[in-house]
C-alpha positions as CSV (number, residue, x, y, z in Angstrom):
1,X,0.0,0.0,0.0
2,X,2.7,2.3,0.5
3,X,1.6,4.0,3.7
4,X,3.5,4.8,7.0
5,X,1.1,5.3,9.5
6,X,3.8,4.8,12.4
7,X,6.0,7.8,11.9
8,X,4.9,11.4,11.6
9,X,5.2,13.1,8.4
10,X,6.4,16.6,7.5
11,X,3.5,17.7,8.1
12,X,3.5,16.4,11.7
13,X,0.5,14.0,11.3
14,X,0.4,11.3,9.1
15,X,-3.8,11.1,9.2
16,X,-4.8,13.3,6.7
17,X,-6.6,13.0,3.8
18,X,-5.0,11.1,1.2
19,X,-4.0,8.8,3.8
20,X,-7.5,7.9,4.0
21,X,-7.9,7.0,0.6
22,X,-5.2,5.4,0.1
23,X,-6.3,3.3,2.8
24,X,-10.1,2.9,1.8
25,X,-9.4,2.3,-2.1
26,X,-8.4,-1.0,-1.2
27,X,-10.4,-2.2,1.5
28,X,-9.6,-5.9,1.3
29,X,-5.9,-5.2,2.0
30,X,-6.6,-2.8,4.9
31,X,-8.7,-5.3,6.3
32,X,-6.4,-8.2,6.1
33,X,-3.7,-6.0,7.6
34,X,-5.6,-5.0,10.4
35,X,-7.4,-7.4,11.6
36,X,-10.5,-5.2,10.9
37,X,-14.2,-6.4,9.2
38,X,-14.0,-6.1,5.6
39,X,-17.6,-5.0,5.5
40,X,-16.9,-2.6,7.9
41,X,-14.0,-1.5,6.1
42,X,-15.8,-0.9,3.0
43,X,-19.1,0.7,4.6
44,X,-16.7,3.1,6.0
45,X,-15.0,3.9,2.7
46,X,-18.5,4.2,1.5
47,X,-19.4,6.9,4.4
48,X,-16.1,8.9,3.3
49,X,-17.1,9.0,-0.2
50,X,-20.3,10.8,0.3
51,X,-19.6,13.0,3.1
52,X,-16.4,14.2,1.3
53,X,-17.8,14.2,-2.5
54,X,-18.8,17.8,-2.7
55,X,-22.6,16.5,-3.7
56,X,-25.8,16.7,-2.0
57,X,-26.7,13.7,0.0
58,X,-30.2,11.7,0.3
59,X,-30.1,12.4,4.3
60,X,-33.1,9.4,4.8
61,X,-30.6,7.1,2.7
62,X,-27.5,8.4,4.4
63,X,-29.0,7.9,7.9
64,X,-30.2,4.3,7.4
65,X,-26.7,3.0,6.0
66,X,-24.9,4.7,8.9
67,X,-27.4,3.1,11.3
68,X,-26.8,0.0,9.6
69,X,-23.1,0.5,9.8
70,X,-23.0,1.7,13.4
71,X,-24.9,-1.6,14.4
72,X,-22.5,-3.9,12.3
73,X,-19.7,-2.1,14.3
74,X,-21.7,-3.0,17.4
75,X,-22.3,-6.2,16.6
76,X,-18.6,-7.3,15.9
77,X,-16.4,-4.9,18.4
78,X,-18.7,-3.8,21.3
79,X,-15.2,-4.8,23.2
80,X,-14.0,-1.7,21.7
81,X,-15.6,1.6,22.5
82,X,-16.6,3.5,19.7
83,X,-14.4,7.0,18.8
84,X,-16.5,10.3,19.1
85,X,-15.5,11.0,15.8
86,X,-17.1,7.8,14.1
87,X,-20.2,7.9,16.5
88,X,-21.1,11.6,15.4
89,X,-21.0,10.5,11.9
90,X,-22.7,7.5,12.1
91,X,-25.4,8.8,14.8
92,X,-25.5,12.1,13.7
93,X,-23.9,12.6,10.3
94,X,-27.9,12.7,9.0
95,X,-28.7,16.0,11.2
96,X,-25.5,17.8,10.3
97,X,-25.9,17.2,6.9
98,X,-29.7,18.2,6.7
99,X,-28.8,21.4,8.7
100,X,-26.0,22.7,6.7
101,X,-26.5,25.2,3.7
102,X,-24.2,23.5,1.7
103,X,-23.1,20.0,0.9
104,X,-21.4,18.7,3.8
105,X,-17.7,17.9,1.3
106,X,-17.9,21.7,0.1
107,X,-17.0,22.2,3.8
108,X,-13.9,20.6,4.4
109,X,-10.7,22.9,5.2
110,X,-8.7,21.8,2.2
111,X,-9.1,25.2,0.6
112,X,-8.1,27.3,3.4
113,X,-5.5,24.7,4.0
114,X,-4.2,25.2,0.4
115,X,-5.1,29.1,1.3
116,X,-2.2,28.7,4.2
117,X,0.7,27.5,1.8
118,X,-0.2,30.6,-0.7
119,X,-1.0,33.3,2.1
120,X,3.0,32.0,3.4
121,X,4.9,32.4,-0.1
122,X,2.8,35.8,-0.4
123,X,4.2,37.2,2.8
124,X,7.8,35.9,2.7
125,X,8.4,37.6,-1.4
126,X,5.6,40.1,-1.7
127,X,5.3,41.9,1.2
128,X,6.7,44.9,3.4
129,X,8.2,44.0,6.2
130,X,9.3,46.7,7.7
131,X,5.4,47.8,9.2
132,X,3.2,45.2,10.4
133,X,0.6,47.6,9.3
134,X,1.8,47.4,6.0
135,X,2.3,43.9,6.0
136,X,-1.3,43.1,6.9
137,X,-2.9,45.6,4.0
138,X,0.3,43.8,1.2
139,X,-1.8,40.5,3.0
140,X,-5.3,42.0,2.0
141,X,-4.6,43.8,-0.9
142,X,-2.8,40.2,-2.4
143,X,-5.8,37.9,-1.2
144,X,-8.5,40.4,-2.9
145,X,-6.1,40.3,-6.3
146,X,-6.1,36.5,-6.1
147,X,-10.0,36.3,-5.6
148,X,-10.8,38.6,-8.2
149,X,-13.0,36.2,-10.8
150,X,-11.8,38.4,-13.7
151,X,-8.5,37.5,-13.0
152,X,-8.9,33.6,-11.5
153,X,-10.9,33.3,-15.2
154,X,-7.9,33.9,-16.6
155,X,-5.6,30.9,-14.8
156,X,-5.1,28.0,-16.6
157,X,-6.9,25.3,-14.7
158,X,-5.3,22.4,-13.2
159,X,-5.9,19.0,-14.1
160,X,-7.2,16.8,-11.4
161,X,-6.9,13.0,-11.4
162,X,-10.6,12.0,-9.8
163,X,-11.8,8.4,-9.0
164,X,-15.5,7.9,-9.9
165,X,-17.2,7.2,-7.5
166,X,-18.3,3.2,-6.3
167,X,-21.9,2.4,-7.0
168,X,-22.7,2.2,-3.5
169,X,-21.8,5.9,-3.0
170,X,-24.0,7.1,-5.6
171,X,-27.1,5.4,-4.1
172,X,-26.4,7.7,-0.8
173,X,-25.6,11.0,-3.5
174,X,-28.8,12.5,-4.5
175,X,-29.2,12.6,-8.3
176,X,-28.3,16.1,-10.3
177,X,-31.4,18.2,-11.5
178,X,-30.5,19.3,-14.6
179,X,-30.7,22.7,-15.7
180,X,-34.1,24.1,-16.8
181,X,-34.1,25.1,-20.2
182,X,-36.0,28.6,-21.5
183,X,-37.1,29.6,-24.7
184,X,-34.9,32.1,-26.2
185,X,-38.2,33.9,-28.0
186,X,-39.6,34.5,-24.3
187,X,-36.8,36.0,-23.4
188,X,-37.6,39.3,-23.2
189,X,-34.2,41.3,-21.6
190,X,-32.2,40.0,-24.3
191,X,-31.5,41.3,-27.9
192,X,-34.1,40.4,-30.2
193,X,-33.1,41.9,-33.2
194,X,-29.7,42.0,-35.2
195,X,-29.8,45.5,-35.3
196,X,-29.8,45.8,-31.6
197,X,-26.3,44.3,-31.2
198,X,-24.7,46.9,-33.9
């Protein structure tokens, strides 16, 4: 698999993200190396898909698999107590997601993470340094410049390798609504004629 989960990483914690995936892409192997349920395993990986996919979640769907899966985990390790973090996503990873304004993987802190590593380079080569004062208005002045969508428009976009996603985490997403079409003759703000456009 190719992970060290022993040692710390540059970072200073080896449990981040990637990490994760790594480990959940191949459940069987994680399993077998850990001792752990491979249906556990896998429900998990399942859980972490949808909470993390950026999409809207079926909240009576996602409640019933993580009741499912917090009773398999019951069932086989009640030796073992259950980590807060797993028991508020399994017990109540349906309420957050129904209460939050946006989909629960929109939420992560990934960006501002990514944010962190630009907002450092910015303020080691672009700023003043002689004024704290005028080191925290370089700081604003550079953020609003790299928000501006005239100018983020412009960048080249990266290329991200993505997975799709397994056919059990679909059932949890809810489908896309596709965009509502309008009739360009209805339209009445826009140009009608030819000779309004010249």
């Amino acid at each position: 698999m190719g992970l060290i989960v022993d040692v710390a990483g540059k970072s200073g914690n080896s449990n981040d993200g990637n990490t994760s995936r790594r480990f959940f892409a191949d459940h069987e192997q994680s399993a077998s190396i850990t001792g752990i349920d491979v249906n556990l395993v896998f429900r998990f990986r399942i859980i972490l898909e949808a909470i993390s996919s950026g999409f809207k979640i079926n909240i009576e769907t996602f409640k019933e698999y993580a009741s499912e899966t917090e009773k398999l985990y019951v069932q086989l390790y009640q030796w073992h107590p259950m980590s807060s973090t797993i028991h508020k996503i399994l017990r109540h990873g349906a309420e957050v997601i129904s209460s939050a304004l946006l989909p629960i993987g929109q939420l992560s802190e990934e960006a501002a993470e990514a944010r962190n590593k630009h907002f450092r380079d910015y303020r080691l080569n672009y700023f003043r340094k002689f004024s704290r004062e005028a080191c925290n208005l370089d700081v604003i002045n550079r953020l609003l410049l790299t928000l501006d969508p005239l100018i983020t428009g412009m960048r080249q976009k990266l290329k991200r390798k993505t997975q799709p996603f397994h056919k059990d985490t679909l059932k949890l997403l809810l489908p896309a609504v596709p965009p509502t079409t309008s009739d360009p003759e209805s339209d009445t703000g826009l140009c009608s004629d030819n000779k309004d456009m010249q």
